[in-house]
BAFI-3210 file (N, C-alpha, C; in Angstrom, 3 decimals, decimal comma, padded with zeros to 6 digits):
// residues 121
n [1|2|3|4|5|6|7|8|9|10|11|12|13|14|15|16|17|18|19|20|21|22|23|24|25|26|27|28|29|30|31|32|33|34|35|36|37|38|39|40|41|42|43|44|45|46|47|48|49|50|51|52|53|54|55|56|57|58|59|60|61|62|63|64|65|66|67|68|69|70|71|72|73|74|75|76|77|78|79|80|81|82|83|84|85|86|87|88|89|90|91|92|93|94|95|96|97|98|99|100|101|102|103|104|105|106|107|108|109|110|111|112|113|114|115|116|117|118|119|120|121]
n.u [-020,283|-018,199|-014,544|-013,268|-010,688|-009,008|-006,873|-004,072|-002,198|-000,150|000,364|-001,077|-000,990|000,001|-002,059|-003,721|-002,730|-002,687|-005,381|-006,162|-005,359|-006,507|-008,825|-009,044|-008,814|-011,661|-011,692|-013,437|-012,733|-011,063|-010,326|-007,730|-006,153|-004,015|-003,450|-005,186|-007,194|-008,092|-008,792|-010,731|-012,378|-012,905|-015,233|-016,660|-017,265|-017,554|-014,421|-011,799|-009,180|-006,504|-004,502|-001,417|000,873|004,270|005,337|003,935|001,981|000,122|-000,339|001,353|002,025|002,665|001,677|-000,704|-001,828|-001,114|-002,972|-005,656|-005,867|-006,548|-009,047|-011,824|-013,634|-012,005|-009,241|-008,331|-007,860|-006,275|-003,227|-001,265|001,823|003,166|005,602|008,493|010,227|013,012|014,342|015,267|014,951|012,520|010,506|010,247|009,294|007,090|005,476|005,473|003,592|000,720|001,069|001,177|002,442|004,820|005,762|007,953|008,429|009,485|007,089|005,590|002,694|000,978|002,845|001,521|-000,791|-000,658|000,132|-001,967|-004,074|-002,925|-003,349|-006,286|-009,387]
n.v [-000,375|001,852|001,474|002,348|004,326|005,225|008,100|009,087|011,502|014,200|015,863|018,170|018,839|015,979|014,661|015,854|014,934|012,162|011,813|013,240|011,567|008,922|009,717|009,974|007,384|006,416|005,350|006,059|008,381|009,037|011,691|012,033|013,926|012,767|009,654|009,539|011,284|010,070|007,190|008,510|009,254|006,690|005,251|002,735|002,342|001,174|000,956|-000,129|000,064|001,389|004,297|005,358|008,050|007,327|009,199|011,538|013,836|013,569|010,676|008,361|006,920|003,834|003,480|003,998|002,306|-000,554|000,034|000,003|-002,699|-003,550|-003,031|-005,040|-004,810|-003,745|-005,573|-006,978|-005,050|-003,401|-002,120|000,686|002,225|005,266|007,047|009,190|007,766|005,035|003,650|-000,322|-001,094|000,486|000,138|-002,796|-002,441|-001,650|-003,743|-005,366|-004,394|-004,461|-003,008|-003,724|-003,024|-000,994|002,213|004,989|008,190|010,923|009,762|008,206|008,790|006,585|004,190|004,610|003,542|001,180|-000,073|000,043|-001,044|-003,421|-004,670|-004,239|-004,630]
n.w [-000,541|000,843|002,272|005,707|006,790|009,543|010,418|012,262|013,688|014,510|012,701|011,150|008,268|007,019|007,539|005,861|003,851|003,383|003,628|001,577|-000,623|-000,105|000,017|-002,987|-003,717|-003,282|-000,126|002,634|005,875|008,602|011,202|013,585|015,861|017,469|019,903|021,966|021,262|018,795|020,234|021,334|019,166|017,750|019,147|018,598|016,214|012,859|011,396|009,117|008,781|010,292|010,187|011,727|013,004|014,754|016,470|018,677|020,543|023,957|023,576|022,359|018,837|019,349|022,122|021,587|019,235|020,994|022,990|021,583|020,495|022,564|022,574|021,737|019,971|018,025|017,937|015,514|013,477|011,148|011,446|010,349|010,501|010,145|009,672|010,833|012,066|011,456|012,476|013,515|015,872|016,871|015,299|015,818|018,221|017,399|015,932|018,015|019,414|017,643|015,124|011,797|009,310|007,759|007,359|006,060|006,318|004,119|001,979|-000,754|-002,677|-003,966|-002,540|-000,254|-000,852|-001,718|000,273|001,899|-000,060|000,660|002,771|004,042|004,810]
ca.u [-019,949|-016,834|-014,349|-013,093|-009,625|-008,738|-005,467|-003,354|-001,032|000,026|000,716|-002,521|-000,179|000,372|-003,595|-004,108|-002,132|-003,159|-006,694|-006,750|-004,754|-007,363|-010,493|-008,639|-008,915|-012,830|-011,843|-014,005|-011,583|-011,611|-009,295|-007,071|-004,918|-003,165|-003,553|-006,159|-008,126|-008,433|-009,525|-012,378|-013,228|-013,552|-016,488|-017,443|-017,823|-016,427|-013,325|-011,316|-007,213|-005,628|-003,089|-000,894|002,104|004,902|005,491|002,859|001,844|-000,412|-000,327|002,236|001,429|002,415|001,264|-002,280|-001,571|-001,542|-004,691|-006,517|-005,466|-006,960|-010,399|-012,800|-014,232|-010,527|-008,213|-007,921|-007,918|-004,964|-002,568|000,298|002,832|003,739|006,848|010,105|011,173|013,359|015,157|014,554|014,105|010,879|009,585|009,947|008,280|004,973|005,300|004,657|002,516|-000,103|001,256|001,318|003,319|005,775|005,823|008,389|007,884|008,115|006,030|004,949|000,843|000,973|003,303|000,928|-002,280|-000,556|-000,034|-003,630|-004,632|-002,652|-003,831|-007,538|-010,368]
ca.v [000,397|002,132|001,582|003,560|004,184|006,043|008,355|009,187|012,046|015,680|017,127|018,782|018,625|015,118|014,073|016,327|014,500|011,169|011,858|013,738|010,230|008,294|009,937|009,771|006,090|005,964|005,426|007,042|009,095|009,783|012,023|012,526|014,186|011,796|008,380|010,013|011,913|008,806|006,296|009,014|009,276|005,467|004,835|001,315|002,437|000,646|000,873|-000,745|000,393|002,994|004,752|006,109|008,644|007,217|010,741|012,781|014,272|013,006|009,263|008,491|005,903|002,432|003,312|003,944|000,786|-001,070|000,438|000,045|-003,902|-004,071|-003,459|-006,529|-004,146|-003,367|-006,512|-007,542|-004,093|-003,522|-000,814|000,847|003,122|006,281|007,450|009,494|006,795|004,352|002,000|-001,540|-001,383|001,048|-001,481|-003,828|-002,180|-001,221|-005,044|-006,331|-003,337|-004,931|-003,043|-004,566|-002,603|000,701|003,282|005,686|009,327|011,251|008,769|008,197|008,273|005,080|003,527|004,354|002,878|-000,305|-000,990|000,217|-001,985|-005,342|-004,958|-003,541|-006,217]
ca.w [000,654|000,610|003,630|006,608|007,103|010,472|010,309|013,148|013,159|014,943|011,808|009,924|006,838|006,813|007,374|004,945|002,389|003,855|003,597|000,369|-001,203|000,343|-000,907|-003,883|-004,150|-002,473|000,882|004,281|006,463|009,931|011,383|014,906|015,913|018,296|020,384|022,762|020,278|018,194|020,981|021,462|017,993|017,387|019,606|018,498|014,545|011,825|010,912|008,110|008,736|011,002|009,580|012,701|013,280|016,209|017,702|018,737|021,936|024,821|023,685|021,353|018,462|019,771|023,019|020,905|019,208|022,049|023,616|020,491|020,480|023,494|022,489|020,939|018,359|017,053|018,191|014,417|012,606|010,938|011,858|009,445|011,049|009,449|010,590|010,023|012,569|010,775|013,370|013,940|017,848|016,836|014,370|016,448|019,571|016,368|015,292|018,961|019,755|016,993|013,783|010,162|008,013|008,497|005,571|006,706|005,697|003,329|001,506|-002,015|-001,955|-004,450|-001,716|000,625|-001,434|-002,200|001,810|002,316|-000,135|000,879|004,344|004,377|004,682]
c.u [-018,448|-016,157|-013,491|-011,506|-009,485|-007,405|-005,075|-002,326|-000,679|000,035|-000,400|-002,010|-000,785|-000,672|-004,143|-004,069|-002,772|-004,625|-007,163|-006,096|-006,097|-008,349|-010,362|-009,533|-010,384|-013,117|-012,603|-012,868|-012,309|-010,423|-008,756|-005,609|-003,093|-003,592|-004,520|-007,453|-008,809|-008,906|-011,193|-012,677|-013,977|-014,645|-017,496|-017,587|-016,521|-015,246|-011,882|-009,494|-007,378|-004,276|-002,141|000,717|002,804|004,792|004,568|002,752|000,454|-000,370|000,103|001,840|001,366|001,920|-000,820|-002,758|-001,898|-002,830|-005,862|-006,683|-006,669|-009,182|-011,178|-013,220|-012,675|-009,045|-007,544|-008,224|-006,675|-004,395|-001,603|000,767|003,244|004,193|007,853|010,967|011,601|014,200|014,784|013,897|012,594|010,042|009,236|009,172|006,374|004,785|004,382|003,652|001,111|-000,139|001,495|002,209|003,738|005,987|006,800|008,169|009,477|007,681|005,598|003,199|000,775|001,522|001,913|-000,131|-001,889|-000,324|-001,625|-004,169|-004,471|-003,260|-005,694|-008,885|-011,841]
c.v [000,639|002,067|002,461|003,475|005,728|006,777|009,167|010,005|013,334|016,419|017,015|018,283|016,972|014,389|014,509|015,812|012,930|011,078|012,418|012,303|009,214|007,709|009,707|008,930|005,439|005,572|006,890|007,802|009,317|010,101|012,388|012,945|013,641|010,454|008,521|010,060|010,717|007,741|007,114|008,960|007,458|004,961|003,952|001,127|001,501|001,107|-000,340|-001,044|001,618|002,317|005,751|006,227|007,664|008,168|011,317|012,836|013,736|011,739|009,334|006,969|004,349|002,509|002,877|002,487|-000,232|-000,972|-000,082|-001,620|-004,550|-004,071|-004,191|-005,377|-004,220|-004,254|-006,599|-006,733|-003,698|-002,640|-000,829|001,954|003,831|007,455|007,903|008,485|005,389|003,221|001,107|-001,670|-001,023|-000,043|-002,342|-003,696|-002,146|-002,488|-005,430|-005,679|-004,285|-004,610|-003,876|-004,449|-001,242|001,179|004,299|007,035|010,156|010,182|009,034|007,683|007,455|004,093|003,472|003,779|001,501|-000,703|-000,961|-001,086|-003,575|-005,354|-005,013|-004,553|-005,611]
c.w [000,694|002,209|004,062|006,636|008,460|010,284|011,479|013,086|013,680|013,671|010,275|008,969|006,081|006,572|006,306|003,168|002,199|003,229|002,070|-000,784|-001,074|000,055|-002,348|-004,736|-003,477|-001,367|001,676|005,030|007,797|010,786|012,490|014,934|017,108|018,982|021,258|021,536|019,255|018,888|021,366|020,154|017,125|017,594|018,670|016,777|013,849|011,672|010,486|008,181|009,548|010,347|011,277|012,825|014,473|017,208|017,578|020,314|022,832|024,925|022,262|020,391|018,685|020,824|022,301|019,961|020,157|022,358|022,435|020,273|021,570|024,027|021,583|019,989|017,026|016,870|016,719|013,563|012,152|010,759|010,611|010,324|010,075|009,814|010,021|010,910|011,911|011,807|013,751|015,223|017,450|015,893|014,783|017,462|018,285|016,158|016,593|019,613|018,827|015,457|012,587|009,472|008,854|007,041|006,885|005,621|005,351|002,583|-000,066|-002,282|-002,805|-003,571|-000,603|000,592|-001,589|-000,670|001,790|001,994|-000,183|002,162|004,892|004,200|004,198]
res [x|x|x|x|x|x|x|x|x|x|x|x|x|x|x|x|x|x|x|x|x|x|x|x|x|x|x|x|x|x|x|x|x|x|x|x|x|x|x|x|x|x|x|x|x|x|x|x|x|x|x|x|x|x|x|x|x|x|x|x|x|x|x|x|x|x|x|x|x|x|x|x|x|x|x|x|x|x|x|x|x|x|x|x|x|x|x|x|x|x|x|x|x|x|x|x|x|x|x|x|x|x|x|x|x|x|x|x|x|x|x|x|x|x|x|x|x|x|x|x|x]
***
């Protein structure tokens, strides 16, 4: 059974690249386009890793972080941040938010397979 990785992100592009890396390597995909859109698309299903942007619009990614923490299906799912945001404060707000790891963008899709796969259960 191959597993799910959720990705998180305003910019088509970026899911695009995300997701086509992904499938690459035999991962599931499931795709939003922000911190909203992604708390509706989870509805109770598996999932393996979210991958989630900082900035985006309606609910921005640590806020979605958070929220996502806060439900028993997803407490101990393991988030990566993928971000052009590079400053410690933000790291530190994704760390205590519930994040794992921070890939900052642009990104090398081997960088991004070797977090995937230290983190992904």
């Amino acid at each position: 059974m191959s597993k799910t990785v959720m990705i998180v992100d305003d910019s088509a592009s970026i899911r695009q690249v995300v997701s086509i890396t992904l499938h690459g390597a035999g991962y599931e995909v499931i795709e939003a386009c922000d911190g909203k859109d992604a708390l509706t698309k989870l509805g109770g299903q598996r999932v393996h890793l979210v991958i989630s942007d900082v900035n985006m619009p309606n609910m921005d990614g640590i806020t979605f972080v958070r929220e996502l923490k806060k439900l028993g299906s997803y407490k101990f799912t393991p988030v990566i941040m993928l971000t052009t945001e590079a400053a410690d404060e933000k790291k530190r707000d994704g760390q205590a938010a519930g994040a794992k790891a921070w890939v900052v963008k642009p990104f090398a899709p081997q960088q991004m397979l070797s977090a995937v796969s230290q983190l992904i259960m």
